[in-house]
BALOBA-1460 file (C-alpha; in Angstrom, 3 decimals):
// residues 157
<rec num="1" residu="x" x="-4.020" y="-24.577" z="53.385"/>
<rec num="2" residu="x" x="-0.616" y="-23.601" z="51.347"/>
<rec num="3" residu="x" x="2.487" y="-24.568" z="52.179"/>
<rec num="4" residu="x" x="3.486" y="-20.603" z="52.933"/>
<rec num="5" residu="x" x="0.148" y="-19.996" z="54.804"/>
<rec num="6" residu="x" x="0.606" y="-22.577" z="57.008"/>
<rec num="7" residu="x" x="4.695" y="-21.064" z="57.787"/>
<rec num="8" residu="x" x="3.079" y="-17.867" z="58.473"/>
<rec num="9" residu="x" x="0.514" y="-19.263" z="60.652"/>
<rec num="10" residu="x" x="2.563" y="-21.143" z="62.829"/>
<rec num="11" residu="x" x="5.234" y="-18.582" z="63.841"/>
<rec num="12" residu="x" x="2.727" y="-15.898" z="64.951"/>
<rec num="13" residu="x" x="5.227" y="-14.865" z="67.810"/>
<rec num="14" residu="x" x="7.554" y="-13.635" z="64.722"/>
<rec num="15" residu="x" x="4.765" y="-11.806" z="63.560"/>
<rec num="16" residu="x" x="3.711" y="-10.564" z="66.635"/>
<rec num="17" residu="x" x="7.312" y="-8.957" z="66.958"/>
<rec num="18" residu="x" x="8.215" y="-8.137" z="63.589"/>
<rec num="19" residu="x" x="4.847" y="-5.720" z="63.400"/>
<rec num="20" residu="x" x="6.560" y="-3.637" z="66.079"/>
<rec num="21" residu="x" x="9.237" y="-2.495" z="63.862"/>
<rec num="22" residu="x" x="7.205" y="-2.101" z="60.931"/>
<rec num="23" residu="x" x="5.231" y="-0.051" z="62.782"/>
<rec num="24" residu="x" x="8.177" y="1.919" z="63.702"/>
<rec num="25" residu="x" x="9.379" y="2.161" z="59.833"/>
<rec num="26" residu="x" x="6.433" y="3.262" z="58.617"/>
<rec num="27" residu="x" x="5.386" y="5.972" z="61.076"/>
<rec num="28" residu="x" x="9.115" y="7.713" z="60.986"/>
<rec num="29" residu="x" x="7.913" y="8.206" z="57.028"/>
<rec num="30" residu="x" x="3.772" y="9.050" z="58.062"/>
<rec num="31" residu="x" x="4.826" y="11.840" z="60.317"/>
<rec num="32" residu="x" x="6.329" y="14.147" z="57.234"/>
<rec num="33" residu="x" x="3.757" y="13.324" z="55.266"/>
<rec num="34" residu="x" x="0.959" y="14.534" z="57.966"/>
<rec num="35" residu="x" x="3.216" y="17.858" z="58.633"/>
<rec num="36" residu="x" x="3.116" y="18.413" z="55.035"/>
<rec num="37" residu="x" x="-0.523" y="17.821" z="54.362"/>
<rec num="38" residu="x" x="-1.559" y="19.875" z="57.599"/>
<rec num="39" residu="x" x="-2.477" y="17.303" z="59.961"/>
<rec num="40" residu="x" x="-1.320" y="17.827" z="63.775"/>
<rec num="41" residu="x" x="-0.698" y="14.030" z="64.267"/>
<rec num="42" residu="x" x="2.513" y="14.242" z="62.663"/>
<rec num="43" residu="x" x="3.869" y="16.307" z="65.495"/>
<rec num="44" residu="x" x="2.063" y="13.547" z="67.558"/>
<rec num="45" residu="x" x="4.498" y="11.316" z="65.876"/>
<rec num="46" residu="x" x="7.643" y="12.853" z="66.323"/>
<rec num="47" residu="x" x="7.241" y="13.127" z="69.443"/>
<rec num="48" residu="x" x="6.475" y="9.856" z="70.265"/>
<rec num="49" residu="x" x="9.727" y="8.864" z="68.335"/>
<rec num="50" residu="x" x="12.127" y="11.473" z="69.978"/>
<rec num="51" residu="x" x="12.143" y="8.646" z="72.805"/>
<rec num="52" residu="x" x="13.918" y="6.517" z="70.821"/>
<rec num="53" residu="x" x="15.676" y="8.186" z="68.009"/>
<rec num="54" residu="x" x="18.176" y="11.680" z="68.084"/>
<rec num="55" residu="x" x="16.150" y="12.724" z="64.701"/>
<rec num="56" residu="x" x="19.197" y="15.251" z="64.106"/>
<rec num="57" residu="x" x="17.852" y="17.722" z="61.405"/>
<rec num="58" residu="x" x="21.579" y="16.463" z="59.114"/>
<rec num="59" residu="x" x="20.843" y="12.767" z="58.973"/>
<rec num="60" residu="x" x="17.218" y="11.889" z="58.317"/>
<rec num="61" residu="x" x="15.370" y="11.682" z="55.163"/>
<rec num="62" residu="x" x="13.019" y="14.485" z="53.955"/>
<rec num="63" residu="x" x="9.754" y="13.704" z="52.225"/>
<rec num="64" residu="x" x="7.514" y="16.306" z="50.848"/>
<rec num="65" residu="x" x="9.825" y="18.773" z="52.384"/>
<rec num="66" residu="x" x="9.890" y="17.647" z="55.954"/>
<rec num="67" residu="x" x="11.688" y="15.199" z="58.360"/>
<rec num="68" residu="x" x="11.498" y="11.684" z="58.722"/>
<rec num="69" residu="x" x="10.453" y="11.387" z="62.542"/>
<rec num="70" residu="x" x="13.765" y="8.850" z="62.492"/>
<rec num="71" residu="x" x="17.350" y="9.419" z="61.464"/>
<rec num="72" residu="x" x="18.120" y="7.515" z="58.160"/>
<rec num="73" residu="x" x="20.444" y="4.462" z="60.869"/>
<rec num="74" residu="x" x="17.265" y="3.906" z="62.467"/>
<rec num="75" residu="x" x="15.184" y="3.674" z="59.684"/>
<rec num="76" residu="x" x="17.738" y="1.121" z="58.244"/>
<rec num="77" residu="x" x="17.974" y="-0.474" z="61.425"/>
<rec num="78" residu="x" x="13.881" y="-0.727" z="61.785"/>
<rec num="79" residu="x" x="13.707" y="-2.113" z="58.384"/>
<rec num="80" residu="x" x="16.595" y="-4.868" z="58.555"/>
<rec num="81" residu="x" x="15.259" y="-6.104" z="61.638"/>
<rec num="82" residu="x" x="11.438" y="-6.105" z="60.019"/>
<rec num="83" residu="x" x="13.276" y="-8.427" z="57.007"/>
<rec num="84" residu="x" x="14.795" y="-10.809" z="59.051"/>
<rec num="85" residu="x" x="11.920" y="-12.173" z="60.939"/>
<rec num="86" residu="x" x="9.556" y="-11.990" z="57.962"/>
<rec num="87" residu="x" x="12.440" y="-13.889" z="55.931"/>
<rec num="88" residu="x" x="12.869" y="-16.629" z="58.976"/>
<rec num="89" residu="x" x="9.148" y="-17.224" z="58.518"/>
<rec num="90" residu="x" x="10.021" y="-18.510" z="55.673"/>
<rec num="91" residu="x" x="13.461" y="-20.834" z="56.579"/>
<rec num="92" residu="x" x="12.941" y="-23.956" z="58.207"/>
<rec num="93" residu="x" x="15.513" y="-26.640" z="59.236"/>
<rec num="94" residu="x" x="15.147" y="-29.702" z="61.148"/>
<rec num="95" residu="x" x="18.564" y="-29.157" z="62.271"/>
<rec num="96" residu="x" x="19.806" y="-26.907" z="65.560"/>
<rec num="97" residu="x" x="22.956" y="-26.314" z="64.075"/>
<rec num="98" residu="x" x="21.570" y="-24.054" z="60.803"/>
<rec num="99" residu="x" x="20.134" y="-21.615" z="63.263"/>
<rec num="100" residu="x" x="23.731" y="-21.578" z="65.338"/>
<rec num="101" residu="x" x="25.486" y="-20.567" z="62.192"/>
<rec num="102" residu="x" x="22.445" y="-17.637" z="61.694"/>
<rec num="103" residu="x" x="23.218" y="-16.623" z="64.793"/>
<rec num="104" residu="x" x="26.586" y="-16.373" z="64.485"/>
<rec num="105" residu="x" x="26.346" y="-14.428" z="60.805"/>
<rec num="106" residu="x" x="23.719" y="-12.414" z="62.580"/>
<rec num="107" residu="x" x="26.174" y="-11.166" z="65.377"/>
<rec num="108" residu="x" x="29.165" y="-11.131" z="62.858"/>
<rec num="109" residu="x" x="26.549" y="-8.423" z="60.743"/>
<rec num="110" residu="x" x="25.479" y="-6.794" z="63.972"/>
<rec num="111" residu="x" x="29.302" y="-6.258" z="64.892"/>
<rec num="112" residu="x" x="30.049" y="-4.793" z="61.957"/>
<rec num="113" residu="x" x="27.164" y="-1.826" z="62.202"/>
<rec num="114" residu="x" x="28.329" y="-1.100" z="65.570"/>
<rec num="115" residu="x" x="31.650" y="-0.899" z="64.551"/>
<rec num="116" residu="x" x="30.641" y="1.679" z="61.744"/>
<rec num="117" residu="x" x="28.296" y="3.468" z="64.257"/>
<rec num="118" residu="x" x="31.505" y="4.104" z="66.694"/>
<rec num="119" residu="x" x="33.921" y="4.249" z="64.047"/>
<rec num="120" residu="x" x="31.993" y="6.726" z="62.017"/>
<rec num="121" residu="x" x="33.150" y="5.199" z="58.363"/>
<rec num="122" residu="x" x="30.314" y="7.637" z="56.104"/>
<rec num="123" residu="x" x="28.792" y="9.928" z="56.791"/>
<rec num="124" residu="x" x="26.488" y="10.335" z="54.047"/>
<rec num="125" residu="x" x="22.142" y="9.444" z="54.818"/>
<rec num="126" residu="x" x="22.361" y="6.854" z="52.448"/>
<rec num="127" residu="x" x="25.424" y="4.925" z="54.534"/>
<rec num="128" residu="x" x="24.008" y="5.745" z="57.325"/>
<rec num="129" residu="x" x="20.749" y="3.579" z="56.288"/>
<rec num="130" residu="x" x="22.863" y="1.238" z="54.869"/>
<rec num="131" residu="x" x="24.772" y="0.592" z="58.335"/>
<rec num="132" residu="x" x="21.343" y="0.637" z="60.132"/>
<rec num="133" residu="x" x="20.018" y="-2.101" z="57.504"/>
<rec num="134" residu="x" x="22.620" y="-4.093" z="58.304"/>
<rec num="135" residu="x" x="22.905" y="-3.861" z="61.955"/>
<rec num="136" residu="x" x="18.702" y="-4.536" z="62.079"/>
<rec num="137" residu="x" x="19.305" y="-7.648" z="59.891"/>
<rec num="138" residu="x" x="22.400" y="-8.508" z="62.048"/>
<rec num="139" residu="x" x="20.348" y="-7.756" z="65.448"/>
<rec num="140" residu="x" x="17.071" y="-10.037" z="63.471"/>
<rec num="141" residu="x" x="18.562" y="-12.976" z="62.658"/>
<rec num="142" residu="x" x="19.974" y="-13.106" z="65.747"/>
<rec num="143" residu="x" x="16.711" y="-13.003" z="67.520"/>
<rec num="144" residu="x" x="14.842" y="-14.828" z="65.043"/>
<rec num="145" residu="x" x="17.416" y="-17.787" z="65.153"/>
<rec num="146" residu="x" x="17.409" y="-17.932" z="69.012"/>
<rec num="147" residu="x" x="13.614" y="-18.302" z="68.466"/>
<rec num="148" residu="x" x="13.701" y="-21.332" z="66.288"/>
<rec num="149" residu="x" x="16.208" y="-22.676" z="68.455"/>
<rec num="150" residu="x" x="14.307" y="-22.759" z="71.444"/>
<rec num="151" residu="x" x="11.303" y="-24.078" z="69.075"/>
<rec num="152" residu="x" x="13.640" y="-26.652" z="67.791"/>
<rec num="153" residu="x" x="14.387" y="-27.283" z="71.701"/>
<rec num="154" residu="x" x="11.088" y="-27.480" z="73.400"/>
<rec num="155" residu="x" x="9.026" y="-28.701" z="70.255"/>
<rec num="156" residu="x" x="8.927" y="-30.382" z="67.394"/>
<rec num="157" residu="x" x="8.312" y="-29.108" z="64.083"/>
């Protein structure tokens, strides 16, 4: 088995989590295109996502017309945290103290979106996804670094 394989393989709790908020992601951009194409399950969709996301009509995307079932921070947000965990598949240290300093860039990144988000620094779609990118890659590495950690911990590599 490859090298990369058998990373992927054995952090199947990172994949486990990080298919929630590619799930996420991806159905905030399915719902518009269902609306648009005459299929009731985009409705479905929004729905479902109104329980986690304002989806004001001025700060979301619009594909084919229609609303992104997210607002453009959560989207960003959805896809940072989705690229952190699939990029800490990939990064492996022997060492406790490289996943210390990723969480402490992680928080330092998280801060900074949630300093933006009460601050209010743009207010343009496209900052707004940038400040949710950054606050999901903040908010992953965070998580992603506590979980090697405790793998580092409890087992050995």
């Amino acid at each position: 088995m490859g090298r990369a394989l058998e990373q992927v393989c054995s952090h199947r709790i990172l994949l486990i989590l990080g298919f929630v908020p590619a799930s996420i992601f991806f159905m905030a951009f399915f719902a518009p295109i269902f609306n648009a194409f005459g299929f009731n399950i985009g409705e479905s969709i929004y729905n479902l996502l109104s329980h986690i996301c304002h989806q004001h009509f001025e700060r979301v995307f619009f594909v084919f017309g229609h609303p992104t079932a997210l607002c453009s921070r959560c989207i960003g947000g959805y896809l940072g945290v989705f690229s952190a965990l699939i990029a800490l598949i990939f990064y492996q240290k022997e060492n406790k103290e490289a996943y210390i300093s990723l969480y402490a860039i992680g928080s330092t990144i998280l801060l900074l979106a949630i300093i933006d988000g009460l601050v209010k620094f743009g207010h343009s779609v496209e900052f707004r996804f940038f400040s949710g990118a950054l606050g999901g890659l903040g908010f992953g590495l965070m998580g992603a670094s506590i979980y090697h950690y405790i793998k580092g911990v409890f087992y050995a590599y």
